[in-house]
C-alpha positions as MATLAB code, in Angstrom:
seq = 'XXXXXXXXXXXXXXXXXXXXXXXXXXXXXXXXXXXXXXXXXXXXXXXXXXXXXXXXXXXXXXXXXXXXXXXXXXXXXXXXXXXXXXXXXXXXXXXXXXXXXXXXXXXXXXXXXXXXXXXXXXXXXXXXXXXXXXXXXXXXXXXXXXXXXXXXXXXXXXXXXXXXXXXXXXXXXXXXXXXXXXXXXXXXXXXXXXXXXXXXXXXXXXXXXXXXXXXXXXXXXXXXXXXXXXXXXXXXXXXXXXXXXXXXXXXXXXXXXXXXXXXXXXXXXXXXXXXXXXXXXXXXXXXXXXXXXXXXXXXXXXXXXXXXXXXXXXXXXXXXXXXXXXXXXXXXXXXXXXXXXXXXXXXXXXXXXXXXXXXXXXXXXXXXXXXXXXXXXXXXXXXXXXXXXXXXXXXXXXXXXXXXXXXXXXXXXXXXXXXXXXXXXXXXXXXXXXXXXXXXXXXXXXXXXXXXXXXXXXXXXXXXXXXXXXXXXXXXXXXXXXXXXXXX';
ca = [
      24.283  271.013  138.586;
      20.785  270.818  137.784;
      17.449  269.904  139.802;
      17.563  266.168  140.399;
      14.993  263.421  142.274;
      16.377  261.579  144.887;
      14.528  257.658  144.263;
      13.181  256.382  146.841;
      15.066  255.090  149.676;
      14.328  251.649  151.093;
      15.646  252.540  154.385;
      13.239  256.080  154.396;
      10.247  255.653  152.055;
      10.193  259.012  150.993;
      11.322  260.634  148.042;
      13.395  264.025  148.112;
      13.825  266.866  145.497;
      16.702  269.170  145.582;
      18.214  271.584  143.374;
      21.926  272.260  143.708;
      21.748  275.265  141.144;
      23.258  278.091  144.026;
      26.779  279.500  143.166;
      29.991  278.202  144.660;
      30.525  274.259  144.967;
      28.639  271.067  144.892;
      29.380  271.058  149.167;
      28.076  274.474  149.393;
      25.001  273.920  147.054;
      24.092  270.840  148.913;
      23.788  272.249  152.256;
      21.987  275.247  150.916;
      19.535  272.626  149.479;
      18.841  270.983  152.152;
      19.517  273.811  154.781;
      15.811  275.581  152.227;
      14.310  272.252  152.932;
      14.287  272.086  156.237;
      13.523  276.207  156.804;
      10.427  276.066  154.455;
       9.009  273.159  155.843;
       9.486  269.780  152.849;
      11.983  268.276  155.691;
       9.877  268.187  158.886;
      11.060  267.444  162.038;
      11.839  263.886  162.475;
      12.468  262.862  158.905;
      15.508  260.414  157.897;
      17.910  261.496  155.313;
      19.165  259.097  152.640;
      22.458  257.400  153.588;
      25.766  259.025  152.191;
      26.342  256.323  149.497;
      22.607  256.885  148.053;
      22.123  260.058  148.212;
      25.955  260.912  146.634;
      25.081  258.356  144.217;
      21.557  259.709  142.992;
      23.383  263.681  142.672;
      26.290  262.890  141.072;
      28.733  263.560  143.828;
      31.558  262.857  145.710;
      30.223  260.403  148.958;
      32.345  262.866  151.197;
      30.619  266.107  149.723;
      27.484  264.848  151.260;
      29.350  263.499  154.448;
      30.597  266.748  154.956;
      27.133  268.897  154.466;
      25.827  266.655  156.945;
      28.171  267.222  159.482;
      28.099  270.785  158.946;
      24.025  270.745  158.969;
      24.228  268.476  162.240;
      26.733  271.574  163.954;
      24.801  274.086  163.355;
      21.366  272.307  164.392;
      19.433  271.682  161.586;
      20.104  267.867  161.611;
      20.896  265.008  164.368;
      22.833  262.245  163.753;
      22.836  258.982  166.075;
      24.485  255.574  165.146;
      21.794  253.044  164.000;
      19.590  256.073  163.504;
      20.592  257.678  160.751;
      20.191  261.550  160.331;
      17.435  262.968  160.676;
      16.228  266.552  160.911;
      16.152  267.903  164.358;
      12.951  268.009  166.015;
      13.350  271.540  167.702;
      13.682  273.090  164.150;
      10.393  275.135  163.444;
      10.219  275.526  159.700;
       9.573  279.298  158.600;
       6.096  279.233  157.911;
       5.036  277.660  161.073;
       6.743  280.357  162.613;
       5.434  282.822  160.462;
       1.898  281.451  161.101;
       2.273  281.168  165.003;
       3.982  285.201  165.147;
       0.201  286.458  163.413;
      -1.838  287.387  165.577;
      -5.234  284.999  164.894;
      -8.240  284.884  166.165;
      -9.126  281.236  167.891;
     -10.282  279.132  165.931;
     -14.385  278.770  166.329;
     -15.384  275.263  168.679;
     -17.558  273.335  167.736;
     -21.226  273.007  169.768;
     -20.904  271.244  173.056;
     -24.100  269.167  172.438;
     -25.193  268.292  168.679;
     -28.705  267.490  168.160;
     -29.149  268.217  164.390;
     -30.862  265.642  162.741;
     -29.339  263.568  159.769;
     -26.133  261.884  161.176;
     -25.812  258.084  163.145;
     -23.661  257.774  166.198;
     -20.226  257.599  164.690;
     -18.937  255.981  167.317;
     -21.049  252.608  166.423;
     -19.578  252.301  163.434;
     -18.889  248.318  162.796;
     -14.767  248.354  162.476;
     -14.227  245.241  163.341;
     -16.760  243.554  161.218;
     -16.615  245.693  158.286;
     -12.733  245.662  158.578;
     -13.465  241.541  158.295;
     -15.422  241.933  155.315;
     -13.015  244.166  153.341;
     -10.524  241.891  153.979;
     -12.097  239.396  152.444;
     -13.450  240.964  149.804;
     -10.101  242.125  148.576;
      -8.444  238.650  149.330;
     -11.092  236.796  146.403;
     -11.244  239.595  144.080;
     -10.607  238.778  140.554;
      -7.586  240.824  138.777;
      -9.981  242.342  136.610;
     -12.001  244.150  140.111;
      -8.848  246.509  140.318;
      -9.220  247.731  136.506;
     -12.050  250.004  135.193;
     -15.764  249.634  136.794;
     -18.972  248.794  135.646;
     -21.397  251.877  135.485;
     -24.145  250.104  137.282;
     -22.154  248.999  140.045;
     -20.460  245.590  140.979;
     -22.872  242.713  140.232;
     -21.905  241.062  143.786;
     -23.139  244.321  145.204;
     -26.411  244.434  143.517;
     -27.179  241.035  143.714;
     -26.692  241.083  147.901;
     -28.936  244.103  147.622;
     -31.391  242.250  145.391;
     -31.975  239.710  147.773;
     -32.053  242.274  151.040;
     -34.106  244.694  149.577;
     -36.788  241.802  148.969;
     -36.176  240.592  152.350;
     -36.302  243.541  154.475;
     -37.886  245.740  152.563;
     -40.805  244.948  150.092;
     -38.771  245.683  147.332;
     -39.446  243.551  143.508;
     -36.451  243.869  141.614;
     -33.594  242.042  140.335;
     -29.831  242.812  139.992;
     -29.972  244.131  136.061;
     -32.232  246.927  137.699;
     -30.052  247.911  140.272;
     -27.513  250.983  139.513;
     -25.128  252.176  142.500;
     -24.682  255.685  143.455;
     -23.316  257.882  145.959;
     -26.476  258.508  147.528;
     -29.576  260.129  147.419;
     -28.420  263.639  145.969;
     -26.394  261.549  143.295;
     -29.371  259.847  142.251;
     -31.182  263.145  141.996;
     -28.846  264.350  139.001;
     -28.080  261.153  137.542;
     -31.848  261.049  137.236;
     -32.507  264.951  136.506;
     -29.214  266.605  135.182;
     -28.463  266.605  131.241;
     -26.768  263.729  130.143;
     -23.054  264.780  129.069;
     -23.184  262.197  126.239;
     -24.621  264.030  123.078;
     -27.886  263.395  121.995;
     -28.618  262.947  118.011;
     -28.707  266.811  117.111;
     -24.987  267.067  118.618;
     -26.209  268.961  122.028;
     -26.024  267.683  125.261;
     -28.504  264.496  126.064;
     -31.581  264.596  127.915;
     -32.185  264.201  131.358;
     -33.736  260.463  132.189;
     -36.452  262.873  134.061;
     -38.240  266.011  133.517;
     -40.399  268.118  135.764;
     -42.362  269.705  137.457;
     -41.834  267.480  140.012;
     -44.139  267.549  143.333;
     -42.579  267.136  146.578;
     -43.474  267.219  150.415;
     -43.845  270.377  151.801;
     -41.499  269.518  154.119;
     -37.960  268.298  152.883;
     -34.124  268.723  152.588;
     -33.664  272.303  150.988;
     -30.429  270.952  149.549;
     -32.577  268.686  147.497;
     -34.810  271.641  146.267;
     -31.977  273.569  145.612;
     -30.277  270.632  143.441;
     -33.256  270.344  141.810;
     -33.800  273.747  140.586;
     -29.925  273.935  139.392;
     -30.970  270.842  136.858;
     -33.688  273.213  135.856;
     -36.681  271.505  137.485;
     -39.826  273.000  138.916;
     -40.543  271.458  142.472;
     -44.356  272.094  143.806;
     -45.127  271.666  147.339;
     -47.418  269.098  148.324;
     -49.423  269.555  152.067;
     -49.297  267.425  154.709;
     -51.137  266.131  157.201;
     -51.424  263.306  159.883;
     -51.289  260.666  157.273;
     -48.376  261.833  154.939;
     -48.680  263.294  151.861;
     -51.589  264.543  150.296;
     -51.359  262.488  146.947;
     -55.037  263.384  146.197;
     -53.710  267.163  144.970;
     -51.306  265.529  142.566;
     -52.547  266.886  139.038;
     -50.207  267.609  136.100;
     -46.985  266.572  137.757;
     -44.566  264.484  135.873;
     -43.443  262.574  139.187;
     -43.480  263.235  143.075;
     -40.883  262.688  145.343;
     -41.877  261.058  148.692;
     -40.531  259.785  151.916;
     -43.085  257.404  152.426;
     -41.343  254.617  155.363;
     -40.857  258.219  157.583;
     -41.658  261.825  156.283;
     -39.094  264.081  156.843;
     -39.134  265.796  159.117;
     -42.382  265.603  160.522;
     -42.638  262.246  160.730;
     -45.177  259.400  159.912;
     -45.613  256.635  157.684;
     -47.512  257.506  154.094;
     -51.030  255.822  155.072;
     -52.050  252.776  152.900;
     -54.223  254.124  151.393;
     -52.392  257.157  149.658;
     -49.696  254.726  148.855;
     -51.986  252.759  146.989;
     -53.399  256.150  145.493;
     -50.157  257.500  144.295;
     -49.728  254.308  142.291;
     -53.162  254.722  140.503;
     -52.117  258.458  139.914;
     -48.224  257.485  138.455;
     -50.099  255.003  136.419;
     -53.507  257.189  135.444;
     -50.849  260.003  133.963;
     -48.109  257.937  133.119;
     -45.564  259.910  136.062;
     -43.075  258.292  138.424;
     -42.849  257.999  142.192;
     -39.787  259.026  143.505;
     -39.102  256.977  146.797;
     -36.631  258.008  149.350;
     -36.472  255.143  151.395;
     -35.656  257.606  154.820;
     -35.243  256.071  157.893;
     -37.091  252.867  156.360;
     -35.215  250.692  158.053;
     -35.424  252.357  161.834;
     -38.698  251.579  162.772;
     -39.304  251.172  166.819;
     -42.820  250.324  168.075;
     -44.103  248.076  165.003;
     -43.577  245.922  161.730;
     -41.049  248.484  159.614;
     -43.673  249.479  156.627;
     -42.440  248.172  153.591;
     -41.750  249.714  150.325;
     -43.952  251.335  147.638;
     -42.222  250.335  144.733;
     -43.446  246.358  145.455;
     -46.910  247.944  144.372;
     -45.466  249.128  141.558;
     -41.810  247.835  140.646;
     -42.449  249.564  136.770;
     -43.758  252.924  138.435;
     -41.291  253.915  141.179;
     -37.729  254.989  141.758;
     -36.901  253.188  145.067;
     -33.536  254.981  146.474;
     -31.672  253.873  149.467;
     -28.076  254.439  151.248;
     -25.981  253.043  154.216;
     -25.880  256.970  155.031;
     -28.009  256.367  158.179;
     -27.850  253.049  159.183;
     -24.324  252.268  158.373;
     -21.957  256.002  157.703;
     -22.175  258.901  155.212;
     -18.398  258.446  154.977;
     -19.106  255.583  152.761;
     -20.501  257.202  149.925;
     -22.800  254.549  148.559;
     -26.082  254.267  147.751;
     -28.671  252.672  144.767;
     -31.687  253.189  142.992;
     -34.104  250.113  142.291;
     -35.567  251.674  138.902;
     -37.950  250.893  136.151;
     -36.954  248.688  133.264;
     -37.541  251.377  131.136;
     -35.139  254.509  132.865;
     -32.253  251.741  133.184;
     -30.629  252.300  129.869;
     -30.820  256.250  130.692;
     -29.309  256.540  133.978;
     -26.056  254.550  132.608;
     -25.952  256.478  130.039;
     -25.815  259.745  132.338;
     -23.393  257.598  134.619;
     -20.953  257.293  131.958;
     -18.575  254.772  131.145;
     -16.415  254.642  133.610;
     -16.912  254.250  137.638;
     -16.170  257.359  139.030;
     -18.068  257.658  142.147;
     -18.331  254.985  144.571;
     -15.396  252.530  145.337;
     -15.435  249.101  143.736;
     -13.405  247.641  147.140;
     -15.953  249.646  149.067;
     -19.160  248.083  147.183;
     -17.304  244.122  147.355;
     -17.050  245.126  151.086;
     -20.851  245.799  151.584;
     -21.377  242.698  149.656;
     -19.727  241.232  151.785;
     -21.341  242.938  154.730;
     -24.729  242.119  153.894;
     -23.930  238.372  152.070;
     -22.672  237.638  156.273;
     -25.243  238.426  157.711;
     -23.261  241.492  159.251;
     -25.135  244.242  157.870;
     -28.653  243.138  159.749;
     -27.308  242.365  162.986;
     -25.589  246.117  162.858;
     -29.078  247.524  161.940;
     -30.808  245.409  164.883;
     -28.141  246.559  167.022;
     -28.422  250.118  166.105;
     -32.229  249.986  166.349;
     -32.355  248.996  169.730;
     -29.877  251.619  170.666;
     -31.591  254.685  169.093;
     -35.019  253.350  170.328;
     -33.512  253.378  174.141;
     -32.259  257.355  172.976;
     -35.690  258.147  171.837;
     -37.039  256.873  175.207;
     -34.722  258.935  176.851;
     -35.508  262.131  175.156;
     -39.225  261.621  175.439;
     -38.847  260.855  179.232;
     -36.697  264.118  179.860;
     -39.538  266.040  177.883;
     -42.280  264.673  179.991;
     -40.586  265.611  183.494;
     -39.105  268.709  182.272;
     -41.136  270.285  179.543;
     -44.612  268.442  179.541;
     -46.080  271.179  177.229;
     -43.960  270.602  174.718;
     -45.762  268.011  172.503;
     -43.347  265.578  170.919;
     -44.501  263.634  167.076;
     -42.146  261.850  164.619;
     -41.043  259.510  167.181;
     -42.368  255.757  165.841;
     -39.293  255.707  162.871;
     -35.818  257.360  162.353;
     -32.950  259.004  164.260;
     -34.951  262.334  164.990;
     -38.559  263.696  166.476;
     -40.458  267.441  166.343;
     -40.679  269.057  169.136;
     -43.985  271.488  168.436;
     -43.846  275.133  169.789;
     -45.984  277.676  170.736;
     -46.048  280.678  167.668;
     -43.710  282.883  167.297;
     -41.074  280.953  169.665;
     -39.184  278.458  167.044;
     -36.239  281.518  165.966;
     -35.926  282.950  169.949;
     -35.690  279.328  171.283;
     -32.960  278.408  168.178;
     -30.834  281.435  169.428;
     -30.943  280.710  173.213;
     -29.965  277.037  172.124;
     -26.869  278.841  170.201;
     -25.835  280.321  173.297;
     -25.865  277.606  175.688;
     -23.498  275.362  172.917;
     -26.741  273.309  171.589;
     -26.788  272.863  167.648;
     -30.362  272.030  166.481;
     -32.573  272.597  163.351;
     -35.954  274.530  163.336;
     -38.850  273.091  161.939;
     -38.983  275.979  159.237;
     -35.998  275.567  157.711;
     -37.199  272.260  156.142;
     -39.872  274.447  154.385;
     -40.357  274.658  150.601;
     -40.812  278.664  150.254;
     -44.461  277.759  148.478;
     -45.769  276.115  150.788;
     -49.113  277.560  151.754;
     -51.007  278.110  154.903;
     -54.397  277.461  153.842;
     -55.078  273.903  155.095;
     -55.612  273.353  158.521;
     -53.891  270.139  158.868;
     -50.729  271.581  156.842;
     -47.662  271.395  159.609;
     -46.950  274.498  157.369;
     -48.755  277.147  160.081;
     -46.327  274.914  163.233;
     -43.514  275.937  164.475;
     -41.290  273.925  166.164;
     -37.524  272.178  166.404;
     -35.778  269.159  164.596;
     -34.151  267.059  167.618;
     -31.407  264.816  166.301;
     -30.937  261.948  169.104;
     -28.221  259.744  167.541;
     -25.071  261.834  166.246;
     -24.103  262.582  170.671;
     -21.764  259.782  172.012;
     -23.468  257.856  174.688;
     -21.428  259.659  177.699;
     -22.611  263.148  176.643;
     -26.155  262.200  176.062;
     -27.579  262.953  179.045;
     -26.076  266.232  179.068;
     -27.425  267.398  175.538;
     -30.573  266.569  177.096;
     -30.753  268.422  180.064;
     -29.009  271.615  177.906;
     -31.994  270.485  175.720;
     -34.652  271.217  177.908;
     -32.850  274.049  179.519;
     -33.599  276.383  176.519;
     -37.495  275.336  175.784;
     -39.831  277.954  175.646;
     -41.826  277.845  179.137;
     -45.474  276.874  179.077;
];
């Protein structure tokens, strides 16, 4: 006989293939089937067979041919059979290549850091279940039919209409929902706004990207963002910095800048008022775009949050936000606010069809934010990571007074400045007592200079995440913290 599927089984809920194609009879061929099943691993331990009748019935065979390579399975060891049970396969049968696997001799697998202090991540453990669960459920309950076919490039309208009205709220932001497009976040934004379109343009090539460079940025930044930048073929310049942010007054021939205005990153600070007011008469003056990451904007701990650039300039500015940090990477959404004009473009680059953030997942944070759910999280959340920052700037000032700590008004991270020459020694010491962080150089854009005295450029220093520890084991990273500083 041939290879045949086994349907599924209402009793099981799994489906099984077998081929009975080995010499001698259908009895024989069975248990050889299933004998290769359960050596190479498809049956593991624990799983129910089908029940004589449906499983004779789906091969073709005689219900006693299958009775009988069951019993003779079940005597040798390979299955168990119990009344009101079923059979099974036996749980002390290790399939080949977990045997194979376990006789190699491997090295152990690497651990993880004992205390993780990179910056970028929120405390996973906060993460609203309960709530959000509440909110999915009920977004799923009252969604139309047609929410479960294809998606709408821009994103759900009940998603972009919630974040309409927040963004305005909380955030300074002018737009309405017909200028809102979801993403995946900020690095999806990037290329939807940078990359070649894949629909053709009129000469039967590729389309043009909705943005060209050179682009400025910070001097300070995400590499990964650099690096996905020059892969779409765009220059990035470094911009200096200094205690006020950005120093928009070097902007010259620059199509666009990219900023972190609410809270630079990494070295912290709000963009002062006014060089967000001069970036606006720049974007304007040479007819370029401001590029707004809106990091950390909405962790802010000892005033008013600042509020957005784009409500200068709604028709000059990119304004791009995610749930990464206040909510959880693992959700994968994001948006950009974006000119009237660049609309048409970035759909166009999007494509068709929704391919990268879930509809149920964007009804959900509709949802999330339409209860009133999303801003007590945030509150909560704030007041958590502002008693962590206290915490880390109170072990600093009994333990390492010398070290001098900035970046700590905003976000879910501070700099910790050190002495020359000490940022790569203190990183390895760190390594070896289990303590992940990031050095202040790594955030570097390789042009960056070392000519202006202000420029954070000629510091050295380390990146100290204070969220991503759980609660219990924060105390601990800090003490390992200030274990491996650099002595005065």
């Amino acid at each position: 006989m041939g290879e045949s599927w086994v349907n599924h089984w209402e009793r099981i809920g799994v489906d099984l293939h077998l081929e009975l194609s080995a010499p001698g009879g259908r009895r024989a061929a069975l248990t050889g089937a299933l004998r290769e099943a359960v050596r190479g691993g498809r049956l593991a331990p624990g799983t129910r067979l089908p029940p004589y009748r449906s499983l004779a019935a789906d091969l073709g065979v005689a219900r006693n041919t299958v009775a009988d390579a069951y019993a003779e399975l079940v005597a040798e060891g390979w299955l168990t059979a119990r009344q009101g049970s079923g059979t099974r396969v036996a749980d002390r049968v290790e399939p080949a290549r977990a045997a194979a696997r376990a006789s190699r001799k491997t090295p152990p697998r690497a651990r993880g850091p004992r205390h993780d202090l990179r910056q970028g991540s929120p405390d996973a453990s906060s993460f609203p279940r309960a709530a959000w669960l509440a909110s999915y459920r009920r977004a799923v309950q009252g969604a139309a039919s047609e929410v479960f076919g294809p998606g709408d490039p821009a994103g759900r309208r009940e998603l972009r209409e919630a974040l309409a009205e927040y963004l305005a709220r909380a955030r300074g932001v002018r737009a309405d929902p017909g200028r809102i497009v979801i993403c995946s976040g900020f690095a999806h934004a990037l290329r939807l706004l940078f990359e070649p379109a894949l629909a053709k343009d009129e000469g039967g090539g590729p389309g043009g990207a909705v943005l060209r460079g050179p682009l400025a940025v910070e001097a300070y930044g995400l590499g990964f963002h650099r690096r996905l930048l020059r892969t779409a073929g765009v220059r990035t310049v470094p911009l200096p910095l200094d205690e006020d942010g950005a120093r928009v007054g070097l902007l010259a021939r620059e199509r666009g800048v990219l900023l972190t205005p609410a809270h630079q990153f990494p070295t912290g600070g709000p963009l002062h008022a006014t060089r967000r007011a001069a970036v606006v008469d720049w974007a304007r003056a040479r007819d370029a775009v401001v590029l707004e990451d809106d990091y950390d904007g909405e962790f802010r701990y000892d005033r008013k949050p600042v509020g957005a650039v784009q409500g200068l300039a709604p028709e000059r500015v990119v304004h791009i936000g995610s749930v990464s940090k206040s909510l959880s990477p693992a959700l994968r959404l994001g948006w950009m606010v974006l000119p009237e004009r660049y609309v048409d473009g970035v759909l166009a680059a999007k494509g068709e069809r929704e391919a990268w953030a879930s509809v149920l997942d964007q009804l959900s944070l509709a949802d999330f934010i339409a209860s009133g759910a999303y801003d007590r999280h945030v509150r909560r959340m704030r007041q958590r990571y502002r008693r962590r920052r206290d915490r880390l700037v109170e072990a600093l000032a009994e333990h390492a007074p010398h070290v001098e700590v900035t970046g700590v008004a905003a976000g879910l991270h501070a700099v910790l400045r050190l002495p020359p020459g000490t940022e790569r020694s203190t990183l390895k010491a760190a390594a070896w007592q289990g303590v992940a962080l990031d050095g202040l150089s790594e955030f570097r854009h390789p042009l960056a200079g070392t000519a202006h005295d202000a420029d954070p450029a000629v510091a050295e220093g380390l990146v100290v995440g204070y969220a991503t520890p759980p609660e219990h084991a924060y105390g601990a990273a800090l003490d390992a913290l200030c274990s491996v500083l650099p002595p005065p």
